[in-house]
TORZA-182186 format. One line per 2 residues: number of its first residue (from 0); their letters; for each residue x, y, z of C-alpha. Coordinates in pm, 1 decimal. Layout:
<rs>
NUM) A) X:Y:Z; ... .
</rs>
This chain:
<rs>
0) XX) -19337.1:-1933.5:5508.1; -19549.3:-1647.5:5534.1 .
2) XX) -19493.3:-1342.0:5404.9; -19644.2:-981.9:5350.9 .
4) XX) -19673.3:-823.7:4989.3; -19369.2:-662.6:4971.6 .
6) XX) -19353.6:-250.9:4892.5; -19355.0:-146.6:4545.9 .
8) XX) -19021.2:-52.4:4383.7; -18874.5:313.1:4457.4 .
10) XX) -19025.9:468.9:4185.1; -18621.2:609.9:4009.9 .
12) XX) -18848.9:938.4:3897.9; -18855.2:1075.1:4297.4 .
14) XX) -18470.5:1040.8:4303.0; -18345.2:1323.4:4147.1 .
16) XX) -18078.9:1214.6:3906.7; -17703.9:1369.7:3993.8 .
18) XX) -17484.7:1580.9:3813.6; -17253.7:1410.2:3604.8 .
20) XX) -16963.0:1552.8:3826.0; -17147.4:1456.6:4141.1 .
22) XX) -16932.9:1284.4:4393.8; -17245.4:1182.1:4564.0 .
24) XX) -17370.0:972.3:4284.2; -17202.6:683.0:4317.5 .
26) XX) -17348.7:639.5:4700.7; -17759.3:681.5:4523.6 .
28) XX) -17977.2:399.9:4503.5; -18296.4:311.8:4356.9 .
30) XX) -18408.6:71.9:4603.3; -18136.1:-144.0:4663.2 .
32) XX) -17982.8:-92.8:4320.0; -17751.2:166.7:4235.2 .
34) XX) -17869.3:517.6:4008.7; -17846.1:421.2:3642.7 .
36) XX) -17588.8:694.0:3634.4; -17338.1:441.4:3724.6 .
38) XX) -17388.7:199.2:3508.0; -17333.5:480.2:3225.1 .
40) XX) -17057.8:586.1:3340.1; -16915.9:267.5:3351.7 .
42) XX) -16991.6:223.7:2984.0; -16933.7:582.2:2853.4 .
44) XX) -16612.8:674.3:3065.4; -16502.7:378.1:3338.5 .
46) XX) -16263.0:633.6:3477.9; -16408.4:957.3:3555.8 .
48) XX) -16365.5:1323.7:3720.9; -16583.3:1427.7:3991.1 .
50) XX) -16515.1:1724.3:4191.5; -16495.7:1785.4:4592.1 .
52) XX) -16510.2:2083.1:4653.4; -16324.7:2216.2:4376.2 .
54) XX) -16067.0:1908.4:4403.2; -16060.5:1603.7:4133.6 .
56) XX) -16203.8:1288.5:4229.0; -16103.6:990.1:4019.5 .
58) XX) -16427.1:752.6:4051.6; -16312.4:364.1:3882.1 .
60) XX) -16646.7:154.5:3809.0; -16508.0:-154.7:3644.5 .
62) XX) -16412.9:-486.0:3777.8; -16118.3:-483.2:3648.3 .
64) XX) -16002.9:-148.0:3648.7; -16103.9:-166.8:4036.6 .
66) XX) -15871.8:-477.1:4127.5; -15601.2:-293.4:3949.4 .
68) XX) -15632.4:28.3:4186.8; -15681.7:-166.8:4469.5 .
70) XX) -15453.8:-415.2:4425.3; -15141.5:-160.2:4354.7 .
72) XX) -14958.2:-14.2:4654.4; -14661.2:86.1:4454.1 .
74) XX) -14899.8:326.4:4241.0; -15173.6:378.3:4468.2 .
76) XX) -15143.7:500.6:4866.4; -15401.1:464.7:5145.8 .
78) XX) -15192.2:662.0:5384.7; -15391.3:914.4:5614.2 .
80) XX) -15100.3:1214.3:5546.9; -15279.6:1247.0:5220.8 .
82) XX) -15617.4:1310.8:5388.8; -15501.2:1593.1:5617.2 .
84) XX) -15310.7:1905.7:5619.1; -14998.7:1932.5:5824.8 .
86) XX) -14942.3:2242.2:6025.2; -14594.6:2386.3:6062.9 .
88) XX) -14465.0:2163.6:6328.3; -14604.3:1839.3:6103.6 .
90) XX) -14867.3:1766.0:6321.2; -15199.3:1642.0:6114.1 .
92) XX) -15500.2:1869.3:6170.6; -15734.6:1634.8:6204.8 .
94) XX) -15795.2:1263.9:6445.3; -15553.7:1016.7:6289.7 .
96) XX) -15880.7:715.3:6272.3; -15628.1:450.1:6315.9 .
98) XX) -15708.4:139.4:6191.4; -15547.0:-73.8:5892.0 .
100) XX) -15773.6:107.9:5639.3; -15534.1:443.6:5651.9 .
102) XX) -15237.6:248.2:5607.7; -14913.8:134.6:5361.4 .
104) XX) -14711.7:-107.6:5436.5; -14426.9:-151.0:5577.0 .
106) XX) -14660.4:-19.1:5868.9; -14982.9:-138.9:5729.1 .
108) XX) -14855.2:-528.1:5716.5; -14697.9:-493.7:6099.5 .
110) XX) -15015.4:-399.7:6188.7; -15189.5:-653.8:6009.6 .
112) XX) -14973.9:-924.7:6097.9; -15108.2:-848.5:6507.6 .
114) XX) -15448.2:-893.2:6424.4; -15414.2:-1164.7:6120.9 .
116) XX) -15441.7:-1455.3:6369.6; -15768.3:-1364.2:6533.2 .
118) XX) -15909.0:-1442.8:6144.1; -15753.6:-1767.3:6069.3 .
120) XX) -16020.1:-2004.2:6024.5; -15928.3:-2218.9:6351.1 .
122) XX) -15962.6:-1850.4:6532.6; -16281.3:-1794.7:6366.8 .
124) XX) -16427.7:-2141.9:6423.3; -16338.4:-2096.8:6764.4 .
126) XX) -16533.1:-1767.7:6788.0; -16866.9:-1995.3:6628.4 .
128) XX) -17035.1:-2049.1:6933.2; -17010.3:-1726.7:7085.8 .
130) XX) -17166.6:-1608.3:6751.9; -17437.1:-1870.7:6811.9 .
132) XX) -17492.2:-1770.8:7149.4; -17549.5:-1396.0:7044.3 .
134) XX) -17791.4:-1424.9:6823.6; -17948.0:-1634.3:7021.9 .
136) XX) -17966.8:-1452.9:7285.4; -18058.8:-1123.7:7054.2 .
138) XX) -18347.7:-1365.1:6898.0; -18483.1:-1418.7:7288.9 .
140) XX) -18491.8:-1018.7:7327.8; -18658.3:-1022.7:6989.6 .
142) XX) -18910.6:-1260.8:7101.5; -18970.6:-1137.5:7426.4 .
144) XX) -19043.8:-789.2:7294.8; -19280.3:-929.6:7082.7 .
146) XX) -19468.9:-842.6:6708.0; -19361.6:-517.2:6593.3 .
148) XX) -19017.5:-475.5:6678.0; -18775.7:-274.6:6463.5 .
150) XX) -18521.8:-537.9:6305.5; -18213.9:-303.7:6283.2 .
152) XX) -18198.1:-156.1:6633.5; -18328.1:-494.5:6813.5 .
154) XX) -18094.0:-761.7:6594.8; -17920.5:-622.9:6282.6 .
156) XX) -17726.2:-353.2:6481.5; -17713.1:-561.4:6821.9 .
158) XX) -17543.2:-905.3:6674.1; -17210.9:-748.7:6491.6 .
160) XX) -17140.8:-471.6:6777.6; -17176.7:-769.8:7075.1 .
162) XX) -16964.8:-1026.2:6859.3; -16693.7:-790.2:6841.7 .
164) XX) -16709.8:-714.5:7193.2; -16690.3:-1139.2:7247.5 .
166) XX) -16377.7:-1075.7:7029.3; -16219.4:-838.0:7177.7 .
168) XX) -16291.9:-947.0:7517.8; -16513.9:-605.3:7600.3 .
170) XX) -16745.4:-679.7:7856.6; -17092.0:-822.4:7843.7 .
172) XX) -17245.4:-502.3:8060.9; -17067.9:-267.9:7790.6 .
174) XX) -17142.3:-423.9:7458.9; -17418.5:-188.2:7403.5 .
176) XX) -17226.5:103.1:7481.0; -16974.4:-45.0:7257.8 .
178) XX) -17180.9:-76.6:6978.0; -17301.2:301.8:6972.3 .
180) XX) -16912.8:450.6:6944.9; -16926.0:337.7:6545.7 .
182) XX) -17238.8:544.9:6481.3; -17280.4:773.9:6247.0 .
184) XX) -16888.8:724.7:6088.0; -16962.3:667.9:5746.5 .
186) XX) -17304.3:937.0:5669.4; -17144.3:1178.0:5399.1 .
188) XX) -16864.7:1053.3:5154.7; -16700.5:1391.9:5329.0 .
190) XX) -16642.0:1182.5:5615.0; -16359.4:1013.9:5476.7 .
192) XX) -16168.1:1316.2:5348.4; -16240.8:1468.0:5683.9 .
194) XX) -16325.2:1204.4:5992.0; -16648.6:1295.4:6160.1 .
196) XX) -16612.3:1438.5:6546.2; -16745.9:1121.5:6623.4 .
198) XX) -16397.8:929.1:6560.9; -16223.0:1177.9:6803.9 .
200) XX) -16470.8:1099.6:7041.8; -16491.1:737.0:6992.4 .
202) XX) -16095.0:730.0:6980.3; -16150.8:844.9:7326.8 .
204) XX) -16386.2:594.5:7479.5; -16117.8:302.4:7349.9 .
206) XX) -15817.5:479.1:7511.5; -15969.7:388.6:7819.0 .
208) XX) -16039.8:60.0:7687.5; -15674.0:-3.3:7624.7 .
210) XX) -15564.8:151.9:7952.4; -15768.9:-129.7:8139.0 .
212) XX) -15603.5:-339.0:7950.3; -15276.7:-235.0:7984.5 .
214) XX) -15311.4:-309.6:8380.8; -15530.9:-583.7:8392.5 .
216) XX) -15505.7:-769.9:8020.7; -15848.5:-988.0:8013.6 .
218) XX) -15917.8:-1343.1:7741.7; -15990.3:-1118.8:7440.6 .
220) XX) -15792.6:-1014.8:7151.6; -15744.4:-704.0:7312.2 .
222) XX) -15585.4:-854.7:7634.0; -15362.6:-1088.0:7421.8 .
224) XX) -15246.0:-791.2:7150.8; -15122.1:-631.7:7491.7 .
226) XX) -14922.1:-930.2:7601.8; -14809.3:-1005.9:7280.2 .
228) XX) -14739.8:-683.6:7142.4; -14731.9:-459.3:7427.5 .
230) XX) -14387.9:-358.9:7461.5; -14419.5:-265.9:7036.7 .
232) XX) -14732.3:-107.2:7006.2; -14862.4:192.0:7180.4 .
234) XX) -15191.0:308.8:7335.4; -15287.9:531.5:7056.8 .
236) XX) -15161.7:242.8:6787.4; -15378.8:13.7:7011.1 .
238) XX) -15702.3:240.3:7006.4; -15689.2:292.5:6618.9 .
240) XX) -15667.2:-115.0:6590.1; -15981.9:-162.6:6743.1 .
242) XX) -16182.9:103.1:6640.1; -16100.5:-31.2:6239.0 .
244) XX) -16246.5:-316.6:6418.8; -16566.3:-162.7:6528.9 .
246) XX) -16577.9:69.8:6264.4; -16515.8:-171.6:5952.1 .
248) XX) -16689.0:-464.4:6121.7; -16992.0:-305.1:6301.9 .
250) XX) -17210.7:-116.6:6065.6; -17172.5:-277.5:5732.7 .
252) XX) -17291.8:-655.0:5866.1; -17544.3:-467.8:6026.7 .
254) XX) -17642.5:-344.7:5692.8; -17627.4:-697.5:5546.5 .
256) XX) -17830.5:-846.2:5806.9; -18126.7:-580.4:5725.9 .
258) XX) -18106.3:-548.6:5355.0; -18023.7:-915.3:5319.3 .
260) XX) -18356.7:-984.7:5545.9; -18562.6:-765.4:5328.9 .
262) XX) -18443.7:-930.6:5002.4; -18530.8:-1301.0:5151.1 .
264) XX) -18893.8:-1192.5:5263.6; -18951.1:-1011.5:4917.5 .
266) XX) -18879.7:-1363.4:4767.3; -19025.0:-1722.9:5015.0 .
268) XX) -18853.4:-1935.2:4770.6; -18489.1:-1792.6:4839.0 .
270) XX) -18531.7:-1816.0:5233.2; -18654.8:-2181.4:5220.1 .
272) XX) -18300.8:-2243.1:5059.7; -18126.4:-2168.4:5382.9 .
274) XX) -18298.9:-2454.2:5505.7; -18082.4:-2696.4:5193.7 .
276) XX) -17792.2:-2661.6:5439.7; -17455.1:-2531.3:5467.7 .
278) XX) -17406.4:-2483.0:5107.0; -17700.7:-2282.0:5031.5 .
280) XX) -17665.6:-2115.1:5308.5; -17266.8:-2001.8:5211.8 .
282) XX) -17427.8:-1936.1:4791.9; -17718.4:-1719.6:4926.5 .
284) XX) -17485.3:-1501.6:5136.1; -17240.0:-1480.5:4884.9 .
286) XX) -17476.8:-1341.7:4639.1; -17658.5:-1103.4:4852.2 .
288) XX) -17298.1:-963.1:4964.4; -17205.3:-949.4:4592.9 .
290) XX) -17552.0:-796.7:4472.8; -17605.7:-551.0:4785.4 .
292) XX) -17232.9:-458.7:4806.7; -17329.6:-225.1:5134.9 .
294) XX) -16968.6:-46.0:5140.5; -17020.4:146.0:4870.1 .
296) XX) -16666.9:266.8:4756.0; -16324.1:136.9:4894.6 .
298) XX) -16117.3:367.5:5097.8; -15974.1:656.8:4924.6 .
300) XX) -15646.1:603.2:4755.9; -15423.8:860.9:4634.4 .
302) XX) -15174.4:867.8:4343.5; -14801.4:807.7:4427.8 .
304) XX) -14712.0:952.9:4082.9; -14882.1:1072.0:3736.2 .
306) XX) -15091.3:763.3:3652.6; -15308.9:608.6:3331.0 .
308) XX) -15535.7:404.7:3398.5; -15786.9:269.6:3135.7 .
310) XX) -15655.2:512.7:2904.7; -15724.2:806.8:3134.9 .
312) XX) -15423.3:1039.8:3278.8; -15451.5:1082.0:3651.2 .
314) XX) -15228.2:1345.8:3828.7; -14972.4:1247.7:4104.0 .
316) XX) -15148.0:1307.4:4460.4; -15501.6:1296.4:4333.6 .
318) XX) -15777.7:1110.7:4483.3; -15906.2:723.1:4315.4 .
320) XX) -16244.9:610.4:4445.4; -16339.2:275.9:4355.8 .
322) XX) -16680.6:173.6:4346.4; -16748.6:-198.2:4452.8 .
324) XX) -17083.4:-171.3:4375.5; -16987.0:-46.2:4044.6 .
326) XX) -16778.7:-311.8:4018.8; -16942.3:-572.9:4142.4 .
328) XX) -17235.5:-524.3:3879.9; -17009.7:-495.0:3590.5 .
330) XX) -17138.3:-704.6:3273.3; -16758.7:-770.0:3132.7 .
332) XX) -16708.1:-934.9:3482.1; -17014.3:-1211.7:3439.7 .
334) XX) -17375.8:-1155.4:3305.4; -17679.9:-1080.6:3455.7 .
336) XX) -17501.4:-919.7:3754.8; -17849.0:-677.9:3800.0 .
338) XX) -18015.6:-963.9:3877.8; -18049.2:-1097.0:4275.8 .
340) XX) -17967.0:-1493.6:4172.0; -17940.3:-1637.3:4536.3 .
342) XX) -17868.8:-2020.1:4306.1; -17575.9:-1829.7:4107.2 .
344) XX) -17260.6:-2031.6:4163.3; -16993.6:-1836.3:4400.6 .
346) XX) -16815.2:-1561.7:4219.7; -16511.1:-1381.7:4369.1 .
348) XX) -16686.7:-1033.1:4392.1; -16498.8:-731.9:4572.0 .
350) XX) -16762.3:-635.6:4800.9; -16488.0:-729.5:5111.2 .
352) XX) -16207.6:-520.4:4917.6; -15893.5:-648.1:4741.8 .
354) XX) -15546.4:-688.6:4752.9; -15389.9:-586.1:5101.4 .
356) XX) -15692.4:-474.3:5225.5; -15926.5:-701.2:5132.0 .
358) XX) -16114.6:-652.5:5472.5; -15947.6:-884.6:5764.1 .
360) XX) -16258.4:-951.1:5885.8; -16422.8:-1103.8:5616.9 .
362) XX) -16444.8:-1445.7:5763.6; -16596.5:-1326.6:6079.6 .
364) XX) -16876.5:-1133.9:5877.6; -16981.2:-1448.4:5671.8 .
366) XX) -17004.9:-1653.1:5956.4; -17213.8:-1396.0:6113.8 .
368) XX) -17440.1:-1351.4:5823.3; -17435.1:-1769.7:5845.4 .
370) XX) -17545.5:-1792.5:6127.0; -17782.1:-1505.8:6169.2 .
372) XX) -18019.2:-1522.1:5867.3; -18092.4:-1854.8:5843.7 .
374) XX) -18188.2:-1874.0:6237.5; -18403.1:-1554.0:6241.0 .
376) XX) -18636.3:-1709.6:5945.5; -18605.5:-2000.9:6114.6 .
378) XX) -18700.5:-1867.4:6420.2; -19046.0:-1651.7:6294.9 .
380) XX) -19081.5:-1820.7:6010.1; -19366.4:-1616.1:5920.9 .
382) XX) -19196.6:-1310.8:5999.9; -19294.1:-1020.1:5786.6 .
384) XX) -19271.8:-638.3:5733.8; -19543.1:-452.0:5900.3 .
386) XX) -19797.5:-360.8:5668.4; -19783.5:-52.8:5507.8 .
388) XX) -19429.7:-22.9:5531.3; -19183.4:133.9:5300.5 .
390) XX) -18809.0:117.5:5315.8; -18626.9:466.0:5445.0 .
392) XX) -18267.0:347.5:5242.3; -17964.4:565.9:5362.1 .
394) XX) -17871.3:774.4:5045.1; -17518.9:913.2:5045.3 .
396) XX) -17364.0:691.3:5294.0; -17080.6:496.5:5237.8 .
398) XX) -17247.8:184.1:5381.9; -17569.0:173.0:5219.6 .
400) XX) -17876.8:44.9:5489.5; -18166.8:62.2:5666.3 .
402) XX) -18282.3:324.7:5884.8; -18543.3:121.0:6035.3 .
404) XX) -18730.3:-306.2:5969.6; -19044.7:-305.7:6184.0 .
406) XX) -19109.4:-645.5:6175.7; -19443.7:-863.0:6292.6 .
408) X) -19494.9:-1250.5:6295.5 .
</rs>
């Protein structure tokens, strides 16, 4: 394989290093790596206060500590009341997002339990050649367009946004569309105190989704949660479902398909290994989802009562981020976590979640990634990033990325 020098490092001088009570500084990078100031303070204080806008922020950094918070719904909430003011007749004042992310149970498992057997691994087996068949088909476009190409808008974004639409039975003519309704959801950590007007609006485009459904249900998972479920779930219910779908399983394998590309060109050795077979394929994606850990922070979760965790007092109602990337580098966890090993032996690393949200569509994302990587190297296999380029990361966004991969072979 041929490849291109790859960039020099970000240079950690030009990125100005945050306050120590900035709630932006867990969602910096250097490179792909996250600001030193994390590491400290997971050393120096592994529970600590930020502020937003004048209001505590609990940020967790350590393994441990983090599957403790997120694997404790009796102390911890992920209900969306919490993230929105009620007016006087109760109503919230902001877009209820939906979704299983902004959920307790009993309501967060009935909702899960619709959706659970799309993931089982017979469902996602059965889902492997219409994953094949996309990327294939996305590798053709690539191919046709020829040397030059930008790798996140022609394949990274394409492939996860057109595999959900196989899922949910969207048609082919209005995958692209499809894919555009979870842009720009997760740019400022504000957007998940506050949803973005792009949630109302995308809420919007899958009402009308649903109400095809509803009269006509089609193949997909869409058409069977409608006759399975119709007569128990509602429109609105049915919306939110699939735009956690889009939303939670759109932009952060696009990520992972970008950054995870960039990683394997910066090192020939480590891409030849997807070549070994299944089992160096499923150890190199494990690692680069463990090392890159592209959603940042879990989803918010509040305090049902006065808490202590790791020897620090947390007030009832206050907000707990946990950050998996924190976590998922932590040196009491397993050494050498800094380190990109793509031959480490497979770790259970939080960078899908925990607990009763460890994402649903986990499976789904790793056979994506499975598929996907080792057939675009295989593919150009002396693809390369165009010369002269340097990397334009996303800095405070929840799901770290790429703006742009121009790409020549």
């Amino acid at each position: 394989m041929r490849v291109s020098t790859p960039p020099a490092p970000v240079d950690p001088s030009t990125i100005p290093e945050p306050a120590d009570d900035d709630v932006f500084g867990p969602l910096q990078r250097v490179d792909v790596d996250p600001l030193p100031w994390l590491a400290r303070h997971r050393e120096a204080a592994p529970v600590t206060r930020l502020d937003l806008f004048g209001n505590p922020v609990w940020l967790v950094t350590r393994h441990e500590d983090v599957r403790t918070v997120l694997g404790d719904t009796d102390r911890f909430s992920n209900d969306f009341a919490h993230l929105a003011a009620a007016d006087e007749d109760g109503d919230l004042g902001l877009a209820d997002p939906g979704g299983l992310g902004f959920r307790d149970p009993p309501d967060h498992t009935r909702l899960r339990s619709m959706l659970a057997p799309a993931f089982t691994a017979r469902s996602i087996a059965a889902l492997a050649p219409a994953v094949q068949r996309v990327v294939t088909e996305r590798l053709d476009a690539l191919e046709a367009a020829g040397p030059g190409v930008d790798l996140v808008s022609g394949f990274a974004d394409r492939v996860p946004a057109m595999v959900i639409g196989e899922l949910l039975g969207v048609p082919p003519s209005e995958q692209v569309d499809f894919a555009e309704l979870a842009a720009g959801r997760f740019d400022l950590l504000q957007s998940i105190v506050a949803p973005l007007d792009s949630a109302a609006r995308s809420l919007g485009m899958l009402r009308d989704l649903v109400a095809r459904e509803r009269k006509d249900p089609g193949p997909g998972l869409l058409g069977d949660l409608v006759r399975t479920h119709g007569d128990t779930v509602g429109d609105e219910e049915l919306a939110g479902l699939v735009d956690g779908l889009l939303v939670g399983g759109h932009e952060t394998t696009a990520s992972m398909l970008a950054l995870g590309t960039v990683l394997l060109l910066r090192d020939p050795e480590a891409a030849r290994r997807l070549h070994d077979g299944p089992a160096a394929v499923h150890r190199t994606v494990e690692e680069l989802l463990r090392h890159l850990s592209v959603v940042q922070v879990a989803f918010p979760r509040f305090t049902r009562t006065d808490v202590e965790l790791a020897g620090q007092a947390i007030g009832a109602g206050e907000l707990v981020l946990c950050s998996l990337a924190g976590a998922n580098r932590d040196p009491r966890w397993a050494e050498g976590l800094d380190d990109l090993d793509l031959t480490r032996p497979v770790k259970q690393h939080l960078a899908f979640g925990h607990g009763i949200h460890h994402c649903l569509g986990a499976p789904l994302a790793r056979l994506e990634l499975q598929v996907a990587l080792p057939a675009l190297l295989e593919r150009f296999p002396d693809l390369r990033t165009e010369p002269g380029w340097a990397p334009a990361f996303r800095q405070r966004s929840i799901v770290f990325g790429l703006e742009s991969l121009p790409v020549h072979w």
